[in-house]
C-alpha positions in Angstrom: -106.1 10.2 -100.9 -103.9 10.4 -97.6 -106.4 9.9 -95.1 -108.4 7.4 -96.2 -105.2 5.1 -96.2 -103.7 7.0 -92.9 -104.6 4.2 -90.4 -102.9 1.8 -92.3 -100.4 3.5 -92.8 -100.0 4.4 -89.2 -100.0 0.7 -88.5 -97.3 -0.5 -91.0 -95.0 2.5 -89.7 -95.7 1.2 -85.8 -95.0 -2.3 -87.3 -91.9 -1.1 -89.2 -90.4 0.7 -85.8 -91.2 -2.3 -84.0 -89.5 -4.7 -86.7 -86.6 -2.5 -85.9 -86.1 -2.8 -82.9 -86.4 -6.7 -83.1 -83.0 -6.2 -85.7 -81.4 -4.0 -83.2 -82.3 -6.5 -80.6 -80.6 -9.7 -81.8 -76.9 -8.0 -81.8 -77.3 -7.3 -77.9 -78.5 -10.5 -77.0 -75.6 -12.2 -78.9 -73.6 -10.5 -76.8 -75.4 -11.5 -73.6 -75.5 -15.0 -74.9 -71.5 -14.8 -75.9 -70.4 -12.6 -72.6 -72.2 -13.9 -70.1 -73.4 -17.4 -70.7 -70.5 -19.5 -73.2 -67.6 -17.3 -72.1 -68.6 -18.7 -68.3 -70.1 -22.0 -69.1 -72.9 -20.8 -67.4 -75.8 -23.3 -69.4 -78.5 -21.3 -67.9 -77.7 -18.1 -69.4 -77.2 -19.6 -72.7 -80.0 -21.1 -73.2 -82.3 -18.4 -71.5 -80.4 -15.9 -74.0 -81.0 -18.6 -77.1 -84.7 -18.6 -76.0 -84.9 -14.8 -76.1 -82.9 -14.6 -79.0 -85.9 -16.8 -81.1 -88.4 -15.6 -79.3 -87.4 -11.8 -80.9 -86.7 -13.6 -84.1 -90.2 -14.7 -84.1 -91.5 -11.4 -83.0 -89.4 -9.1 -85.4 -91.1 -12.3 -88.2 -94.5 -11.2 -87.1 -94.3 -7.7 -86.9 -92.6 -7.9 -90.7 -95.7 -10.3 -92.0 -98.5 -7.5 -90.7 -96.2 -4.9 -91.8 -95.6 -6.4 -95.5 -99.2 -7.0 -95.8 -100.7 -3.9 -94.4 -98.1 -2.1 -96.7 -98.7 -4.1 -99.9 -102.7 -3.8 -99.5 -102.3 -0.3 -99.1 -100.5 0.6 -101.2 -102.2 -1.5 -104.4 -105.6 0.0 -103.0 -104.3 3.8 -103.3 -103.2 2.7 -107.0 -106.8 1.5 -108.0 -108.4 4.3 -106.7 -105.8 6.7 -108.1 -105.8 4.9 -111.1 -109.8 4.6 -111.1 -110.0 8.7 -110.9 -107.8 9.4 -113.5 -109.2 7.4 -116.3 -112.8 8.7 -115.0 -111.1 12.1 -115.4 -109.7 11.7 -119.1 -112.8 10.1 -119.9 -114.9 13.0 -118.5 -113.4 15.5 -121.2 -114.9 16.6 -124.4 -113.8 15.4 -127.5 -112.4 18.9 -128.4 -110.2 18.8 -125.7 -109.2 15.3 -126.2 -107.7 15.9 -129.7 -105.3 19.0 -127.8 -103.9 16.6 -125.1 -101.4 14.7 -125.7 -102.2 10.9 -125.4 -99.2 9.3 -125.3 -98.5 11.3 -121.9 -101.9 10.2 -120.0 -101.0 6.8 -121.3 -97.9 6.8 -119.1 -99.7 8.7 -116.2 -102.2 6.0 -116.4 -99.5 3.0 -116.4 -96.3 4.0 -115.7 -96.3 6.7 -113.1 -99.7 5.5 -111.0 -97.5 2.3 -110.4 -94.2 3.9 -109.7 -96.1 6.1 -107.8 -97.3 2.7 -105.3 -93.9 1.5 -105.4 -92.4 5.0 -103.7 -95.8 4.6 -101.4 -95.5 1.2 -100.1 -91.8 1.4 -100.3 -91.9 4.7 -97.8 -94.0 2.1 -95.5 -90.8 -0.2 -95.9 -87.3 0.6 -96.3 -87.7 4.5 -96.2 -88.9 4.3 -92.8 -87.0 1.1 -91.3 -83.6 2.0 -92.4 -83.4 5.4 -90.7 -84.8 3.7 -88.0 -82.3 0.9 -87.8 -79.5 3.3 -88.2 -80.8 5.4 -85.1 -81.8 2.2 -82.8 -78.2 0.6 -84.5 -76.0 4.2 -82.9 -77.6 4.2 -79.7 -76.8 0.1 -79.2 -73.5 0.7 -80.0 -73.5 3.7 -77.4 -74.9 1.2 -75.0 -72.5 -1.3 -75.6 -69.1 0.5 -76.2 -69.5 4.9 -76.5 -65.9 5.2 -78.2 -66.1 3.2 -80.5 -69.7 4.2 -81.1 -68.6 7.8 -82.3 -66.9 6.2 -85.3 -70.6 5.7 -86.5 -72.0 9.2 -85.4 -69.0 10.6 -87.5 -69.6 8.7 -90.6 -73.4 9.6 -90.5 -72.8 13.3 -91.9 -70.6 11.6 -94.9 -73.4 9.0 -95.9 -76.3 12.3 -95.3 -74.6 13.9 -98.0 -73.7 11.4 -100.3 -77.4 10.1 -100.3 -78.5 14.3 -101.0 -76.3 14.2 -103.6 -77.7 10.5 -105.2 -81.3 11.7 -105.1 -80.5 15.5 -106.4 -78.8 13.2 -109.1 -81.6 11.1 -109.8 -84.0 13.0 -109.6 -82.4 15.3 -113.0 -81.9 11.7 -114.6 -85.9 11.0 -113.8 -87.2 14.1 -115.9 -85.0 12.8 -118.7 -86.3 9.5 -118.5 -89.8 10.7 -118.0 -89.4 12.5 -121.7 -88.3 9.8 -123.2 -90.4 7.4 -121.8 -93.6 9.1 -123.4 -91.9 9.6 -126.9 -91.0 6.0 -126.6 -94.4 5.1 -125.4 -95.8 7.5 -128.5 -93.8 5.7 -131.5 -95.0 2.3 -129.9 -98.5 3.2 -129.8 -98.4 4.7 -133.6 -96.2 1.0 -134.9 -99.5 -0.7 -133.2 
């Protein structure tokens, strides 16, 4: 399924990156416009850094529309076709083997996971992508800008590492739990119907 989708998903990452850097952007040329242009009443700075500033704005708005559509299509398409194989799949078996599997499971595959599924894949196009990105972009600014106080952030990135390691090794015990129940729950709905 990957490479069908790959360009597009090559082009919401580039749009994503680029996004970014529009974010990262804004904080530098507030300074510029603070610093260099209303500290010193110089009108011509400010406004040339005010036009910048929208002009990024607009840019960064852009890059986030193609990128939330590319994403969004993508990710929907990959569903349906996912989707589309599985039922032809289940439907493809013989009756014998239909009575062994357990129905209340593919039900939820079906549903259930194929969506969750094109959450997780438009949502690595998104915020999976962008906020590593922004956090990287975000420390070398600061370096830019002011290097000692910019190692308060390189030190606090370890700390946040490990507490997210230690959210997803969380969740993801939680999500086979879930995943159980979900299907006996799914099961006892489909037998009350």
């Amino acid at each position: 399924y990957g490479r069908r989708y790959a360009p597009a998903f090559i082009l919401a990452i580039i749009m994503v990156a680029l996004e970014a850097l529009c974010d990262v952007l804004q904080p530098t040329l507030l300074a510029q416009l603070v610093d260099e242009g209303i500290a010193s009443g110089n009108t011509a700075i400010t406004l040339n850094a005010t036009i910048k500033m929208v002009a990024v704005a607009l840019l960064g708005a852009v890059f986030a529309l193609i990128r939330a559509c590319t994403a969004t299509y993508t990710s929907l398409s990959w569903a349906a076709r996912l989707r589309s194989d599985l039922y032809r799949r289940i439907m493809s078996r013989s009756p014998e083997r239909a009575l062994l599997d357990d129905s209340d499971s593919l039900l939820v595959r079906l549903t259930h996971d194929v969506t969750q599924t094109s959450g997780f894949f438009n949502g690595t196009m998104r915020i999976f992508i962008k906020a590593p990105l922004v956090g990287i972009m975000a420390v070398i600014m600061a370096w830019r800008l002011d290097p000692q106080k910019a190692i308060i952030a390189v030190l606090i990135i370890p700390l946040v590492l490990f507490i997210l390691a230690v959210s997803i090794r969380r969740g993801l015990s939680l999500f086979g739990k879930a995943q159980t129940a979900l299907d006996r729950f799914t099961g006892s709905l489909r037998r009350v119907l």
